[in-house]
C-alpha positions as CSV (number, residue, x, y, z in Angstrom):
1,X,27.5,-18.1,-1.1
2,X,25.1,-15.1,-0.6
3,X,26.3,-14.4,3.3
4,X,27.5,-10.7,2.6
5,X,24.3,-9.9,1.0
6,X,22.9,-7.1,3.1
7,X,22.5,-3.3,2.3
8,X,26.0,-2.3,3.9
9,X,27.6,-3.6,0.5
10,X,25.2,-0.8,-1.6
11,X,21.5,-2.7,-1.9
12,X,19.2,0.3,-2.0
13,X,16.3,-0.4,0.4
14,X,13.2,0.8,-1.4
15,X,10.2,2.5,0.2
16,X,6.5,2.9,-0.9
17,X,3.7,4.5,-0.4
18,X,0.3,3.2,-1.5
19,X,-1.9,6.1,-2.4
20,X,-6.2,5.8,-2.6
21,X,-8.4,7.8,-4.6
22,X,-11.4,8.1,-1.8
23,X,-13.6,9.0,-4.0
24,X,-13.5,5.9,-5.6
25,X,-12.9,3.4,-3.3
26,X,-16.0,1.1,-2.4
27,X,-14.5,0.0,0.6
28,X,-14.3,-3.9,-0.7
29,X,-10.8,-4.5,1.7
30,X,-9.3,-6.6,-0.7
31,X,-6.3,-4.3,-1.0
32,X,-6.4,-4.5,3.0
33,X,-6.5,-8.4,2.9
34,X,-3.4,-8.5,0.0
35,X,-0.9,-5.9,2.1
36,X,1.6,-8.4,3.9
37,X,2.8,-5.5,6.1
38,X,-0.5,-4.2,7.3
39,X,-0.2,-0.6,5.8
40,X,-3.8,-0.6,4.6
41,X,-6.7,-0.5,6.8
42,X,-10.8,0.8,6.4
43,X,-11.3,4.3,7.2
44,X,-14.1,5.4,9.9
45,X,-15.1,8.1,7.8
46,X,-16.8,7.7,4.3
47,X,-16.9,8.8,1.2
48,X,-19.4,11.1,-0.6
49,X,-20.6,7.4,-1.8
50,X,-21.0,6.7,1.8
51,X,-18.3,3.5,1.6
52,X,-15.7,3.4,4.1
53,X,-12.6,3.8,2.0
54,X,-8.9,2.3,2.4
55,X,-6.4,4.2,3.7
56,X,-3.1,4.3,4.7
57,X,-3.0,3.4,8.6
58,X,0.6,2.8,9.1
59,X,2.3,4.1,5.6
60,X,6.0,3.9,6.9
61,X,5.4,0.4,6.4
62,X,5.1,0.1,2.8
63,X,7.7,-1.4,1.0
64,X,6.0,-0.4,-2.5
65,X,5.1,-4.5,-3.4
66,X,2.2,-3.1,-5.2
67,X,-0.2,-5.9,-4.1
68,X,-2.9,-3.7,-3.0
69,X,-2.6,-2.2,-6.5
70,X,-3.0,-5.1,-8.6
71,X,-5.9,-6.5,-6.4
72,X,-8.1,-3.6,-6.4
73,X,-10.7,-4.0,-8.2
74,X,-11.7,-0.3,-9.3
75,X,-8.1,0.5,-10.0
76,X,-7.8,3.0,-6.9
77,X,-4.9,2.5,-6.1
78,X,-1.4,4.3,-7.2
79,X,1.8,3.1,-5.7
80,X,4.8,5.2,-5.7
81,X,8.3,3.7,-5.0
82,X,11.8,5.4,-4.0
83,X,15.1,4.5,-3.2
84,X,16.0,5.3,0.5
């Protein structure tokens, strides 16, 4: 029944991108734990807190899910979504 389903027939394939406020971010890796595609990994650098903040390791991956958003607990996270 749903054999021909695949983004030849028009499905827009949607792409994300996770953006951190650094200044904000305590470093707890929750949001790095909730990606399923690994876009989100601890920074070697710190913040002016002196946490190592998330960031965006490999951001073509996002698919915009918004996981890492709604697991956050300091509400650092923005995710922005586009059709491709």
């Amino acid at each position: 029944m749903y054999e021909n389903c695949n983004n030849s027939l028009g499905m827009a394939k949607i792409k994300g991108a996770a953006v951190v406020d650094i200044d904000r971010c305590k470093g707890c890796a929750v949001c790095v734990a909730a990606c399923p595609f690994d876009v989100l990994a601890l920074a070697r650098e710190v913040n002016a807190k002196g946490y190592h903040y998330s960031s965006a390791a490999h951001p073509d991956a996002c698919t915009g899910c918004t996981n890492c958003a709604v697991v956050c607990p300091d509400s650092c996270i923005t995710v922005y979504r586009q059709k491709e």
